[in-house]
PQR file of N, CA, C, O and H, with PARSE charges and radii, in Angstrom:
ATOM      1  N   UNK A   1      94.523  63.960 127.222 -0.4000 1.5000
ATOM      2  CA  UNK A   1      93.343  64.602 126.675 -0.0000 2.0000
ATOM      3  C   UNK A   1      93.706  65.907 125.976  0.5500 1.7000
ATOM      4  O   UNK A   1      94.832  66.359 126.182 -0.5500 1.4000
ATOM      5  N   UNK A   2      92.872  66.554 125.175 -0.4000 1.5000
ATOM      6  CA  UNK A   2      93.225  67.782 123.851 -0.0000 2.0000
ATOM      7  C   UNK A   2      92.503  68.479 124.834  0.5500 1.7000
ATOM      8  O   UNK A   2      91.724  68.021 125.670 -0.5500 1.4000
ATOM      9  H   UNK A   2      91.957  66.186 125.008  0.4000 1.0000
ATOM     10  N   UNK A   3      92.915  69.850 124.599 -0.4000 1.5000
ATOM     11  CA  UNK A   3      92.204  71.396 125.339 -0.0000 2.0000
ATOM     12  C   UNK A   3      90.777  70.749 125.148  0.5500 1.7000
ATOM     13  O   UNK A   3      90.324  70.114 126.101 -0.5500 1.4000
ATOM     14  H   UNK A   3      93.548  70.221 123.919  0.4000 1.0000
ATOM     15  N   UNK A   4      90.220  70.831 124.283 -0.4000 1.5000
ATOM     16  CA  UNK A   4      88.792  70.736 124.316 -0.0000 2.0000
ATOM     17  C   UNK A   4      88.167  69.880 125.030  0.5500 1.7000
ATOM     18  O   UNK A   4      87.048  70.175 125.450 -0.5500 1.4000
ATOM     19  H   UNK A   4      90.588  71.346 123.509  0.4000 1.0000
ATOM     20  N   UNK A   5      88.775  68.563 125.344 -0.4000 1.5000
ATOM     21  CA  UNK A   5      88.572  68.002 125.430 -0.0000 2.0000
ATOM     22  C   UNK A   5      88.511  67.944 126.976  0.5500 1.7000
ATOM     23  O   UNK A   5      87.598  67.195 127.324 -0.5500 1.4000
ATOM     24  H   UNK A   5      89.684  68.323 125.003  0.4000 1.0000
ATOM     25  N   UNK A   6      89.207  68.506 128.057 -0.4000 1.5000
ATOM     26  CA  UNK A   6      89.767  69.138 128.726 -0.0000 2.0000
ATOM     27  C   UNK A   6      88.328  70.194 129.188  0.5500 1.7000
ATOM     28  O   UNK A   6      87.708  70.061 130.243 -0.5500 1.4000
ATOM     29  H   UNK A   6      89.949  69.114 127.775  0.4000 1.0000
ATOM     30  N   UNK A   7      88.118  70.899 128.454 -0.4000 1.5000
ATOM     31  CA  UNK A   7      87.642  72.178 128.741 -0.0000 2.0000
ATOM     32  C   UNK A   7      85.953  71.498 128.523  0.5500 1.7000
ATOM     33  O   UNK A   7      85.009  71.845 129.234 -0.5500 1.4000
ATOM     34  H   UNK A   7      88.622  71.007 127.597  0.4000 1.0000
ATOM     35  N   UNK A   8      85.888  70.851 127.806 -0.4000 1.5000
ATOM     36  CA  UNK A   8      84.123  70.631 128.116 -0.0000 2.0000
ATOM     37  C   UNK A   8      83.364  69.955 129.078  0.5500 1.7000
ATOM     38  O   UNK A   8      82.232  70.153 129.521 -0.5500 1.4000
ATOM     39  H   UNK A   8      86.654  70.568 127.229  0.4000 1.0000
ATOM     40  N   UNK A   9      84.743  68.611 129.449 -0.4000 1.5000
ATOM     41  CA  UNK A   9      84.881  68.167 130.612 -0.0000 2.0000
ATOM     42  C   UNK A   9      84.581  68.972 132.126  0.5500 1.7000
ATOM     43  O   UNK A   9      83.831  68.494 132.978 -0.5500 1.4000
ATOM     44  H   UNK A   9      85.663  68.450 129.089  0.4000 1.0000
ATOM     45  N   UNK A  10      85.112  69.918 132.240 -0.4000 1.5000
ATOM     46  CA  UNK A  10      85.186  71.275 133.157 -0.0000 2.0000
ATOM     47  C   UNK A  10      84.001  71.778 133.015  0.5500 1.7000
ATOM     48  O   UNK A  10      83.492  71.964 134.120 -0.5500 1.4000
ATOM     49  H   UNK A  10      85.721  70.306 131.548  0.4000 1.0000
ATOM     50  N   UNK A  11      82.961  72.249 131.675 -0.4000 1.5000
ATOM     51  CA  UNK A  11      82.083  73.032 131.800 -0.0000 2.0000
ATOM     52  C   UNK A  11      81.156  71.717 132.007  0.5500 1.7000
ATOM     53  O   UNK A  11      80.087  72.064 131.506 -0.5500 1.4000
ATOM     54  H   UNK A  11      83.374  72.098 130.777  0.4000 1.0000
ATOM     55  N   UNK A  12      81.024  70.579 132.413 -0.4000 1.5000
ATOM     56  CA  UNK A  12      79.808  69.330 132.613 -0.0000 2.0000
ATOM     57  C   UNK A  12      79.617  69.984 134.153  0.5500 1.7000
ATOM     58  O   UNK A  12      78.535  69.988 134.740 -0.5500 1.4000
ATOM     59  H   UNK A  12      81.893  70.296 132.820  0.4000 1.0000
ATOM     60  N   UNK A  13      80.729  70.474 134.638 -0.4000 1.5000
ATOM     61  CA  UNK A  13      80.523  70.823 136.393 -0.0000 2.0000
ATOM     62  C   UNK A  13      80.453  72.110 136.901  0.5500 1.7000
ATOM     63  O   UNK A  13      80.355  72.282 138.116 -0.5500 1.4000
ATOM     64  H   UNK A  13      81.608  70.470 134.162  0.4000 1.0000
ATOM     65  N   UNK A  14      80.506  73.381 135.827 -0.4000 1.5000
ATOM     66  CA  UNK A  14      80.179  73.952 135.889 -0.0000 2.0000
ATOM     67  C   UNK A  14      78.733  74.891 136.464  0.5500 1.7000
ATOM     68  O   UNK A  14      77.686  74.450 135.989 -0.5500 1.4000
ATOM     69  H   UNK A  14      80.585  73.241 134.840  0.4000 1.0000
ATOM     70  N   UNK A  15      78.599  75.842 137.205 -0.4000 1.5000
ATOM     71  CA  UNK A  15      76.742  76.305 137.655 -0.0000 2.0000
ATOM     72  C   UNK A  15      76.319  77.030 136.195  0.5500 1.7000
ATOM     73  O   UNK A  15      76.881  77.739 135.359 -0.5500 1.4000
ATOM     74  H   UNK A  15      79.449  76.200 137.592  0.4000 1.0000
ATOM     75  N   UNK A  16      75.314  76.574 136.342 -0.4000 1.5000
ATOM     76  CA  UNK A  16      74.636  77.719 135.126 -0.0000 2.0000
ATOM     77  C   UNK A  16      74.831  79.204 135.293  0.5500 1.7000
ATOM     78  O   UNK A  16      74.514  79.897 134.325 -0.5500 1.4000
ATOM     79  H   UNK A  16      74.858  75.998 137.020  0.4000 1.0000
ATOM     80  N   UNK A  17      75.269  79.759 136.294 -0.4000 1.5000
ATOM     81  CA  UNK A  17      75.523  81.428 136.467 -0.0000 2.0000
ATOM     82  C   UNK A  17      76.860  81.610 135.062  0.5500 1.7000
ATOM     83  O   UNK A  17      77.102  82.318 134.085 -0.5500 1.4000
ATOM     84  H   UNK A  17      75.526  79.196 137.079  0.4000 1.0000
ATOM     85  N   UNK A  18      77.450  80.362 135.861 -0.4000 1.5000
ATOM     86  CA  UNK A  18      79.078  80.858 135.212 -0.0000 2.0000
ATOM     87  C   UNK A  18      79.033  80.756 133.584  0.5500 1.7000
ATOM     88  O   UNK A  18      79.588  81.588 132.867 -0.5500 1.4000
ATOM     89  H   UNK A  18      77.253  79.786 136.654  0.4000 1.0000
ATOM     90  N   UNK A  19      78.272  79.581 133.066 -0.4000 1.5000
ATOM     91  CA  UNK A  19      78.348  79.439 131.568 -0.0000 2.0000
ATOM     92  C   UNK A  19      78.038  80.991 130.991  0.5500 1.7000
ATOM     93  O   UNK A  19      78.654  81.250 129.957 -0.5500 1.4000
ATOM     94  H   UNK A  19      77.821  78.905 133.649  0.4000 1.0000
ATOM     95  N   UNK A  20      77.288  81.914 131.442 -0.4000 1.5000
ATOM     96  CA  UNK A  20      77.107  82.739 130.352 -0.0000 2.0000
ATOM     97  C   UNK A  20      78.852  83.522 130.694  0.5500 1.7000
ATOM     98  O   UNK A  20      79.566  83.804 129.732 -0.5500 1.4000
ATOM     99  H   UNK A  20      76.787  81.704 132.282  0.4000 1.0000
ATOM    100  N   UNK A  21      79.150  83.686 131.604 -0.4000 1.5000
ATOM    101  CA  UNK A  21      80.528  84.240 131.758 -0.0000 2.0000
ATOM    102  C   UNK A  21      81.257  83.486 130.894  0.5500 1.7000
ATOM    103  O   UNK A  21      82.037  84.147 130.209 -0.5500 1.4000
ATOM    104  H   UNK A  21      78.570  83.458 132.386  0.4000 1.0000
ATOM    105  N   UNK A  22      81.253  82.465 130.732 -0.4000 1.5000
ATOM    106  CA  UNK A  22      82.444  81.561 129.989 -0.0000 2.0000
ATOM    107  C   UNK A  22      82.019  82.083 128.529  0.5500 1.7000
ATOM    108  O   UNK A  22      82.905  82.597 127.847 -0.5500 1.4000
ATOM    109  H   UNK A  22      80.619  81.928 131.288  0.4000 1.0000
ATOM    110  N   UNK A  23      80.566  81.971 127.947 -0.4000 1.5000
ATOM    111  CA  UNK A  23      80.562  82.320 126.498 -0.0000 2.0000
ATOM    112  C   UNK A  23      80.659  83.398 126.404  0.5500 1.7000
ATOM    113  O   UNK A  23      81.173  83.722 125.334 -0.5500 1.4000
ATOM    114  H   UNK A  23      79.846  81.552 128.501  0.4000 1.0000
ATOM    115  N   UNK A  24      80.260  84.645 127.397 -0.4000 1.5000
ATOM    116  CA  UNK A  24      80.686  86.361 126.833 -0.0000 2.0000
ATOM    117  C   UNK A  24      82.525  86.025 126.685  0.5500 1.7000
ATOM    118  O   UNK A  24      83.165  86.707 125.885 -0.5500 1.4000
ATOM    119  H   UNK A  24      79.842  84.382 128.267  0.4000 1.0000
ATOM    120  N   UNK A  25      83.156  85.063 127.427 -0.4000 1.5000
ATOM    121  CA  UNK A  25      84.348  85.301 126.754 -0.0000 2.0000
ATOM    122  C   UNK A  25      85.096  84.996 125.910  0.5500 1.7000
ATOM    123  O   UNK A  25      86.137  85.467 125.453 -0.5500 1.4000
ATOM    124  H   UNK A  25      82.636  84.509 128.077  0.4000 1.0000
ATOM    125  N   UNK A  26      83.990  83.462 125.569 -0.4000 1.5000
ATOM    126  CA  UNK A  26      84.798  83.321 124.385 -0.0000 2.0000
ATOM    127  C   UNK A  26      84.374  83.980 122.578  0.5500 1.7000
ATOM    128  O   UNK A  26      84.914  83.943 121.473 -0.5500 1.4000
ATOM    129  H   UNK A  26      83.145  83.079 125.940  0.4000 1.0000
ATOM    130  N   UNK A  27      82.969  84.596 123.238 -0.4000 1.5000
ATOM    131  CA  UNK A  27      82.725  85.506 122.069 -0.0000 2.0000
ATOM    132  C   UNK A  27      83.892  86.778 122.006  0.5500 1.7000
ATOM    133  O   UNK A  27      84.236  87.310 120.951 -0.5500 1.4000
ATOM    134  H   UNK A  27      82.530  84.626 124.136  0.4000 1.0000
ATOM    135  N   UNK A  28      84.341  87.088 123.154 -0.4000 1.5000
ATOM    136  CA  UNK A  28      85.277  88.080 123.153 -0.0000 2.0000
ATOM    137  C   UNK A  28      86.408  88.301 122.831  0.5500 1.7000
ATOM    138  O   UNK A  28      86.987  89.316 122.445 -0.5500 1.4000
ATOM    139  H   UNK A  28      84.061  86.655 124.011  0.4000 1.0000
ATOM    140  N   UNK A  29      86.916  86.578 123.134 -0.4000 1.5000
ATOM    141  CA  UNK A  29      88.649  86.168 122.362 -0.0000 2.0000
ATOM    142  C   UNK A  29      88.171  86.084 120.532  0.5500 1.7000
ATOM    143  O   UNK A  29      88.974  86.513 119.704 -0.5500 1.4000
ATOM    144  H   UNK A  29      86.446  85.754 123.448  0.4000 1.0000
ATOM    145  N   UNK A  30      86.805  85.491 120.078 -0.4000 1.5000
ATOM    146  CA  UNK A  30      86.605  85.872 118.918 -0.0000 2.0000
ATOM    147  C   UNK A  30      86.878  86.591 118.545  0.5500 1.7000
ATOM    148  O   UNK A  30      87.729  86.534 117.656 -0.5500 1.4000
ATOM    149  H   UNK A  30      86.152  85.142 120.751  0.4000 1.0000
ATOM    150  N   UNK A  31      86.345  87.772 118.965 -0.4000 1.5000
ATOM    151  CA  UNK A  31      85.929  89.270 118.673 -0.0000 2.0000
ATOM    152  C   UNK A  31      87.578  89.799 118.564  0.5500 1.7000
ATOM    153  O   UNK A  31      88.190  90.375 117.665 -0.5500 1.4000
ATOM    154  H   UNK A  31      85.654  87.819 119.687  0.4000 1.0000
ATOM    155  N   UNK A  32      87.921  89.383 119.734 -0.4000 1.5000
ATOM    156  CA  UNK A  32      89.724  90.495 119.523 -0.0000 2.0000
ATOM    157  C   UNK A  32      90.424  89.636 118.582  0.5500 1.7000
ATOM    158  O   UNK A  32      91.386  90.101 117.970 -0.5500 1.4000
ATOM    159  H   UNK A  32      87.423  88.915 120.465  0.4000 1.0000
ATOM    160  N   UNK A  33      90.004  88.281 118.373 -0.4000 1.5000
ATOM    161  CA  UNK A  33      91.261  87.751 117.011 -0.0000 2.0000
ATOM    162  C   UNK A  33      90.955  88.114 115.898  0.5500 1.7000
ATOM    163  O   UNK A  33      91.832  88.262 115.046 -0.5500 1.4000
ATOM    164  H   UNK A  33      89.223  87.903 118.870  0.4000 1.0000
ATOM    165  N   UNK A  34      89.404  88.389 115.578 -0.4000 1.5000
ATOM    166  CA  UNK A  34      89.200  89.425 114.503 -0.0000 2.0000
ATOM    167  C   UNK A  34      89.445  90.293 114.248  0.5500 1.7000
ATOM    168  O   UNK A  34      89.753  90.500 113.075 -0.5500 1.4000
ATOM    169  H   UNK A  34      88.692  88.268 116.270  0.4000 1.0000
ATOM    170  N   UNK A  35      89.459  91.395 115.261 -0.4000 1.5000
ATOM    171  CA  UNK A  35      90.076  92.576 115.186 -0.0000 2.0000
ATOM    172  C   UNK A  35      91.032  92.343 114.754  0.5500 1.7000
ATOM    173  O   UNK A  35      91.006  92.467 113.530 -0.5500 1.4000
ATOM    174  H   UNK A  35      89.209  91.226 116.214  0.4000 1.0000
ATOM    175  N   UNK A  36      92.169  91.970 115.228 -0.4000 1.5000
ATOM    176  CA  UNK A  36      93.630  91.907 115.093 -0.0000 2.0000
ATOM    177  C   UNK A  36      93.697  91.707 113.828  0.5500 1.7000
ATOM    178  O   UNK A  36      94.290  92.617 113.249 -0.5500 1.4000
ATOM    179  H   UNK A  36      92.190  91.869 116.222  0.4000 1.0000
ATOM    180  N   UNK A  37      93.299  90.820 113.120 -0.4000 1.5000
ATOM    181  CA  UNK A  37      93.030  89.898 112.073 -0.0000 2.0000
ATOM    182  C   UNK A  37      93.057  91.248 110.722  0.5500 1.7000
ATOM    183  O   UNK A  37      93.835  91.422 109.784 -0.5500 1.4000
ATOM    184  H   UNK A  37      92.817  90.081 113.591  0.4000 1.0000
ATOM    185  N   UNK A  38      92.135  91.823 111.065 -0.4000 1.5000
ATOM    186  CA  UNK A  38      91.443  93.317 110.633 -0.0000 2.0000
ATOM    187  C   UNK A  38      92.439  94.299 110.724  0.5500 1.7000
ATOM    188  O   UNK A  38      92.618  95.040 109.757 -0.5500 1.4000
ATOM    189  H   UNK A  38      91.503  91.682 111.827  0.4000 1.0000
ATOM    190  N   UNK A  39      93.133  94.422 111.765 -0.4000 1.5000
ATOM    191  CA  UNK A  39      94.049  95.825 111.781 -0.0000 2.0000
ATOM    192  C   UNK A  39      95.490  95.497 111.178  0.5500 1.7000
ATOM    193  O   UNK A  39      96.230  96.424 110.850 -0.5500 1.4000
ATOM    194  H   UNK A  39      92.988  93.821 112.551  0.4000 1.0000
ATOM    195  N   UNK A  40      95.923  94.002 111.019 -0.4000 1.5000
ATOM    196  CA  UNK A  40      96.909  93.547 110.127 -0.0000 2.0000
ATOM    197  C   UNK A  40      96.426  93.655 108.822  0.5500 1.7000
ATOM    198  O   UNK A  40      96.991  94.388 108.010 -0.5500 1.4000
ATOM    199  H   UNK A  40      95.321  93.249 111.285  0.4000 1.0000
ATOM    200  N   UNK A  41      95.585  93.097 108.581 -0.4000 1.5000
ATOM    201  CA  UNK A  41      94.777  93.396 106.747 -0.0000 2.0000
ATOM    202  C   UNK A  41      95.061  94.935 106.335  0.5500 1.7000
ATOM    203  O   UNK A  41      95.848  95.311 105.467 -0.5500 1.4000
ATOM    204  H   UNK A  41      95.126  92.501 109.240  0.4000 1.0000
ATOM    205  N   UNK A  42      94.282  95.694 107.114 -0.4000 1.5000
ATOM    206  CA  UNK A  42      94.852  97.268 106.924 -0.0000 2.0000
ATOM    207  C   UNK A  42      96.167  97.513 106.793  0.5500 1.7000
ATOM    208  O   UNK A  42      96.553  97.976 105.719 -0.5500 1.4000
ATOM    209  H   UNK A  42      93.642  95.388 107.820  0.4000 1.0000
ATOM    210  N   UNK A  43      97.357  97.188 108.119 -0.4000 1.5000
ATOM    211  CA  UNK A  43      97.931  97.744 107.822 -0.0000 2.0000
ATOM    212  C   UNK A  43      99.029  97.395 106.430  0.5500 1.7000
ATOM    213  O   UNK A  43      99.967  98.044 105.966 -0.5500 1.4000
ATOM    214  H   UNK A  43      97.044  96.811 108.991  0.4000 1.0000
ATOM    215  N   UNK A  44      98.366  95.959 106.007 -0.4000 1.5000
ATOM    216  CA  UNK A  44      99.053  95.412 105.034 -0.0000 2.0000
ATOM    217  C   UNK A  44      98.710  96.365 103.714  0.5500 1.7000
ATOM    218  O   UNK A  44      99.646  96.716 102.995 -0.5500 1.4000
ATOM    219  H   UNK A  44      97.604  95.432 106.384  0.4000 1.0000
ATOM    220  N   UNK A  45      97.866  96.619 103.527 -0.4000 1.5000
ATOM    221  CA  UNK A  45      97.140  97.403 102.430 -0.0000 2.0000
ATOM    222  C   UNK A  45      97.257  98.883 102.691  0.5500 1.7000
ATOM    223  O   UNK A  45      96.406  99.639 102.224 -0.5500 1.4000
ATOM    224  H   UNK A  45      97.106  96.334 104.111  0.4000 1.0000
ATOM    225  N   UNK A  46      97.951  99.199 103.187 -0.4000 1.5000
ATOM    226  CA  UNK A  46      98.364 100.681 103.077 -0.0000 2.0000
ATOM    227  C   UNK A  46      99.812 100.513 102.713  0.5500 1.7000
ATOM    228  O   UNK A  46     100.162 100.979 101.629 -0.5500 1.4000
ATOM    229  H   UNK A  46      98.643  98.585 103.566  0.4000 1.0000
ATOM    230  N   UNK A  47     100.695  99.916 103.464 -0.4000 1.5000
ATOM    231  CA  UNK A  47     102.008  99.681 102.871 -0.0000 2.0000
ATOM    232  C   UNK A  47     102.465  98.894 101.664  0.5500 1.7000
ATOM    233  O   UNK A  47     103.610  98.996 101.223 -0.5500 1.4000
ATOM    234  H   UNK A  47     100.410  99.537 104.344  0.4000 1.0000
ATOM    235  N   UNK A  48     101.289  97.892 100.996 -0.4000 1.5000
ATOM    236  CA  UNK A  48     100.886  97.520  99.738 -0.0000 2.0000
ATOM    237  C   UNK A  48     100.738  98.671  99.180  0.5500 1.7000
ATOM    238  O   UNK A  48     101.753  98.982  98.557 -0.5500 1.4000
ATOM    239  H   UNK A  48     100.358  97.810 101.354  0.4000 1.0000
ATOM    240  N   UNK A  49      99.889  99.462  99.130 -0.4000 1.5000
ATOM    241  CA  UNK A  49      98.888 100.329  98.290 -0.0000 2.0000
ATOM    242  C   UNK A  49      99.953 101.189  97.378  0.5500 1.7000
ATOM    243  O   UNK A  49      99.429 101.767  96.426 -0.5500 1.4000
ATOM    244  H   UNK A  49      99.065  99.208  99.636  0.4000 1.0000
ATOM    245  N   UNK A  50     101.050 101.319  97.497 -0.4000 1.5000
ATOM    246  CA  UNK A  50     102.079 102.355  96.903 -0.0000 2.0000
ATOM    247  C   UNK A  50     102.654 101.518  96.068  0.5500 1.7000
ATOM    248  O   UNK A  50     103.033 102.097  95.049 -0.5500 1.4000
ATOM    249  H   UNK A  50     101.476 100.849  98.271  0.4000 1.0000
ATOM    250  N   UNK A  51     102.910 100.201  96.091 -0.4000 1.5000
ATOM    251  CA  UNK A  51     103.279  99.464  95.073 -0.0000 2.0000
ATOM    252  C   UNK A  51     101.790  98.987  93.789  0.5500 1.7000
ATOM    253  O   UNK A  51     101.887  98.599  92.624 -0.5500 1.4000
ATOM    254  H   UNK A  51     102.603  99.732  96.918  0.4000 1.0000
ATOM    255  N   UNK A  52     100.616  99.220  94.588 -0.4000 1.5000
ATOM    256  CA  UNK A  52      99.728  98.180  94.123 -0.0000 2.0000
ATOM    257  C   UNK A  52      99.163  99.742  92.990  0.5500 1.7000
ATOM    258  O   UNK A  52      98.755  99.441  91.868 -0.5500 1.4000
ATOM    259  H   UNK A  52     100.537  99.535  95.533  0.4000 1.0000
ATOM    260  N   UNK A  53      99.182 100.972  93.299 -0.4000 1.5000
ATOM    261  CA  UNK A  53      98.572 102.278  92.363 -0.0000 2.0000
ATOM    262  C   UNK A  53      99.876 102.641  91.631  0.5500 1.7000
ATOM    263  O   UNK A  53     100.078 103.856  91.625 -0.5500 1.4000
ATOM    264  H   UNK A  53      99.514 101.216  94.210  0.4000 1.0000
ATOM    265  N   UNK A  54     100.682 102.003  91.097 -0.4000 1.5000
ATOM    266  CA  UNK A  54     101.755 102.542  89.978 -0.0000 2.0000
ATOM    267  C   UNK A  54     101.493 102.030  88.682  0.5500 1.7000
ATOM    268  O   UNK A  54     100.963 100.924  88.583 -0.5500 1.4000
ATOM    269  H   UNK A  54     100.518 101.016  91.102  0.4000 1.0000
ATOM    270  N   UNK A  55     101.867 102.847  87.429 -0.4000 1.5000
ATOM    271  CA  UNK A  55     101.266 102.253  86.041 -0.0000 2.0000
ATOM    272  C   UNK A  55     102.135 101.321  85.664  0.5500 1.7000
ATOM    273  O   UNK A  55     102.178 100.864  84.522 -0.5500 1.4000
ATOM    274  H   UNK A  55     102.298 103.746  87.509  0.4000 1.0000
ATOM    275  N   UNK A  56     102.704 101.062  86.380 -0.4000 1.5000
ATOM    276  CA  UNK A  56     103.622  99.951  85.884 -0.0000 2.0000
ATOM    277  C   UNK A  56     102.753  98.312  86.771  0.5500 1.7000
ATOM    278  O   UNK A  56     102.744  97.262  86.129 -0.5500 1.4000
ATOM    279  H   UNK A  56     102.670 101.433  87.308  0.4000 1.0000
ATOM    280  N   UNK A  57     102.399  98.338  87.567 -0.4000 1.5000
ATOM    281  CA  UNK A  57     101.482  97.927  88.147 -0.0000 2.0000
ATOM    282  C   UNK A  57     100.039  97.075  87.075  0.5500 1.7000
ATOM    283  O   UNK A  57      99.782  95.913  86.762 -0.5500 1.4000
ATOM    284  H   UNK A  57     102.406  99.191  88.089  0.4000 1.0000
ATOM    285  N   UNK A  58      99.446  98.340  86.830 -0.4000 1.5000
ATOM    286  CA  UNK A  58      98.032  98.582  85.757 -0.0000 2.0000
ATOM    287  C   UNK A  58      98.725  97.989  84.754  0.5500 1.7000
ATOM    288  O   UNK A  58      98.199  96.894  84.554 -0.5500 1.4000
ATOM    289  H   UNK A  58      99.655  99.284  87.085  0.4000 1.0000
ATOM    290  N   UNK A  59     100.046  98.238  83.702 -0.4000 1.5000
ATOM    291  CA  UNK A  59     100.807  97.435  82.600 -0.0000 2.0000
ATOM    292  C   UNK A  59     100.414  96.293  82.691  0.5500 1.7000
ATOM    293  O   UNK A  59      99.850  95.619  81.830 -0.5500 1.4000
ATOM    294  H   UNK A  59     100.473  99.127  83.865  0.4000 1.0000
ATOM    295  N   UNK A  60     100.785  95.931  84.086 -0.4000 1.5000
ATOM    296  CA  UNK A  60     101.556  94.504  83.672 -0.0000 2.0000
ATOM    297  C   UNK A  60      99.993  93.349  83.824  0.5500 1.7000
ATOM    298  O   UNK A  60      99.817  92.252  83.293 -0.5500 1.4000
ATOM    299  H   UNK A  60     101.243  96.479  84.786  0.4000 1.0000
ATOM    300  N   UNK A  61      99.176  94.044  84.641 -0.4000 1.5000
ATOM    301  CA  UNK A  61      97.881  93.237  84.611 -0.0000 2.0000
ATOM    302  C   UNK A  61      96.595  93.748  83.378  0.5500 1.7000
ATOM    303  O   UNK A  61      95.413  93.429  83.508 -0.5500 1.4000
ATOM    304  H   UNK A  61      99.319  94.935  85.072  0.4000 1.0000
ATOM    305  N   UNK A  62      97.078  94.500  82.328 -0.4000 1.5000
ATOM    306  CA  UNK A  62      96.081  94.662  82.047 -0.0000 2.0000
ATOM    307  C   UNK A  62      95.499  93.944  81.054  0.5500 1.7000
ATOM    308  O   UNK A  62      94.549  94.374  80.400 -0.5500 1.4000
ATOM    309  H   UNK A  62      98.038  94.759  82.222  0.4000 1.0000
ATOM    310  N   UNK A  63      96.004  92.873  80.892 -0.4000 1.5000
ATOM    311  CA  UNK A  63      95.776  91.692  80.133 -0.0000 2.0000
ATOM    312  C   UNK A  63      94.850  90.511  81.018  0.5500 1.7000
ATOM    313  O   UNK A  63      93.973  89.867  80.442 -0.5500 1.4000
ATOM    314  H   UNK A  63      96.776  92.524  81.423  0.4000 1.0000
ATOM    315  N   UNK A  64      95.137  90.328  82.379 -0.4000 1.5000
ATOM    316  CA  UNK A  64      94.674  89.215  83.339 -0.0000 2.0000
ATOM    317  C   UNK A  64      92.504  89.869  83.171  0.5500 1.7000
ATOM    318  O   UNK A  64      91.628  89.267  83.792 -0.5500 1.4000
ATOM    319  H   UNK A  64      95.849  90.851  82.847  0.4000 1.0000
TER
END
């Protein structure tokens, strides 16, 4: 059987207390792979950004 497959299986026997515990967490593994997701984008674009503001840069696209 696949994780999911696996895991929904598990929540059929689950109490109703626990399901909202199970979805605050998987809104939460959301939430932090976004972040992450987010603080790599940044830090890509700051160590970009010195190549990406040179006029040699602006040259070469200013035709596109």
């Amino acid at each position: 059987m696949e994780e999911k497959e696996l895991i929904a299986k598990e929540i059929e026997n689950i109490p109703e207390p626990y399901l909202i515990e199970i979805l605050d967490f998987i809104r939460f593994l959301k939430t932090k792979a976004l972040e992450q997701k987010m603080e790599l984008a940044l830090a890509s674009e700051v160590s970009l950004k010195k190549d990406w503001l040179k006029p040699e840069e602006d040259e070469a696209w200013k035709d596109l």
